[in-house]
matplotlib code that plots the C-alpha trace (Angstrom):
import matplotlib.pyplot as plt

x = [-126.2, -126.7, -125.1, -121.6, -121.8, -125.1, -124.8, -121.6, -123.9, -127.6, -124.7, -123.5, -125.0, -127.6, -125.0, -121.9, -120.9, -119.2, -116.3, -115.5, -112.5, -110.8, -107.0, -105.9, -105.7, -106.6, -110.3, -109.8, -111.5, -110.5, -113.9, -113.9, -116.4, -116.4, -118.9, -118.5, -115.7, -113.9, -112.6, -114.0, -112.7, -110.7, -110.8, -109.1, -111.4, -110.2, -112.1, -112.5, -114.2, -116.3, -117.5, -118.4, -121.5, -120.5, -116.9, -118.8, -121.5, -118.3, -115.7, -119.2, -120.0, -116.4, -116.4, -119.1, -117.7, -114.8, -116.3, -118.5, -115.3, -113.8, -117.0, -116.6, -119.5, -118.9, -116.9, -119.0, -122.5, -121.5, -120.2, -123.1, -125.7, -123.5, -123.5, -127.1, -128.1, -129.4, -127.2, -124.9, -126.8, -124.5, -124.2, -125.1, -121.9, -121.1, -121.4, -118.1, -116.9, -119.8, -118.8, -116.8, -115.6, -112.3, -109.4, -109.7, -108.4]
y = [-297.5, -294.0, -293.0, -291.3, -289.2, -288.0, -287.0, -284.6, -283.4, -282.8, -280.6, -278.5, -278.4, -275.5, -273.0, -274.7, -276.6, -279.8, -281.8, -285.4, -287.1, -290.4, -289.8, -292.9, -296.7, -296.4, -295.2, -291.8, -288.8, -285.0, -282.9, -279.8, -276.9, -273.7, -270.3, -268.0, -269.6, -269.5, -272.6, -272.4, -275.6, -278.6, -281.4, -285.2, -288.3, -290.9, -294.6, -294.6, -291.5, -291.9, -295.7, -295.0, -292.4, -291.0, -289.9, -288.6, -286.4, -285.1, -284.2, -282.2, -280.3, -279.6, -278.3, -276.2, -274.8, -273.7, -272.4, -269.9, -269.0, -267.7, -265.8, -264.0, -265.8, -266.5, -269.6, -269.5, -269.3, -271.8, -274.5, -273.4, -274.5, -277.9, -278.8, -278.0, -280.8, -278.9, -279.1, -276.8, -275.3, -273.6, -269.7, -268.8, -267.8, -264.4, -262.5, -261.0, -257.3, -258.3, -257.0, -259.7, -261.6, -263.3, -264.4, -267.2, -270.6]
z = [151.1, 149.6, 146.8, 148.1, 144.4, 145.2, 148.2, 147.0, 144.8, 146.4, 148.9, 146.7, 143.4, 144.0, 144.2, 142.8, 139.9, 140.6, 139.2, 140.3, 138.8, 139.8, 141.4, 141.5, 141.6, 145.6, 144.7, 145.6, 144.1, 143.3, 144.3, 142.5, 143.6, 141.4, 140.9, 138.1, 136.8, 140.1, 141.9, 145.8, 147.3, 146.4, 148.3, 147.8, 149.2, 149.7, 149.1, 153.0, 153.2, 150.2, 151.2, 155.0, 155.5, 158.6, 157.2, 153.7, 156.1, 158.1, 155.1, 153.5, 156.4, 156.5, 153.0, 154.2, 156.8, 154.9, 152.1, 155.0, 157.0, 153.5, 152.9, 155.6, 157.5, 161.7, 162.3, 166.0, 163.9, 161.7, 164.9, 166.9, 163.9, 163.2, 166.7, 167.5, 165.3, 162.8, 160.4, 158.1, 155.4, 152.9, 152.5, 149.2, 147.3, 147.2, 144.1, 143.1, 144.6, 147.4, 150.3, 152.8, 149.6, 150.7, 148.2, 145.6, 146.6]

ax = plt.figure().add_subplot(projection="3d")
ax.plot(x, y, z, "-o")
ax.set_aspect("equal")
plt.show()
């Protein structure tokens, strides 16, 4: 089995920097993802979803997805690419006072 901890990170660590810190007795996991000093997503996982591949693939692409919908990016784009099988590639984070920068977390 692949490592869940670096899969997290071969995700998201070209464009974020990554926190991973232990929540509990249960196994679960706080995932942290922040740019420029600002926090982008926050996400528990649980045991479950970090021990079972298939869950692990599905909760990044989610992360993905809404990281892109709060850039600004098209949720259809974004579904259309995920669905087509060929996978979700991460927008690049947008620089702040971009244009199409949403609100912090």
């Amino acid at each position: 089995m692949d490592n869940p901890f670096q899969i997290i990170t071969d995700a998201f660590a070209p464009d974020y920097q990554i926190n991973l810190s232990i929540q509990g007795l249960d196994g679960s996991i706080m995932l942290t993802l922040s740019n420029a000093g600002r926090i982008v997503a926050k996400r528990m996982i649980s045991a479950e979803q970090r021990n079972d591949p298939e869950r692990l693939k599905r909760l990044v692409q989610s992360i993905q997805f809404g990281i892109a919908i709060e850039q600004g990016h098209s949720a259809m784009s974004i579904l259309e690419a995920m669905t087509s099988g060929a996978g979700l590639t991460p927008p690049p984070p947008r620089v702040k006072g971009q244009p199409g920068q949403a609100a912090g977390l």
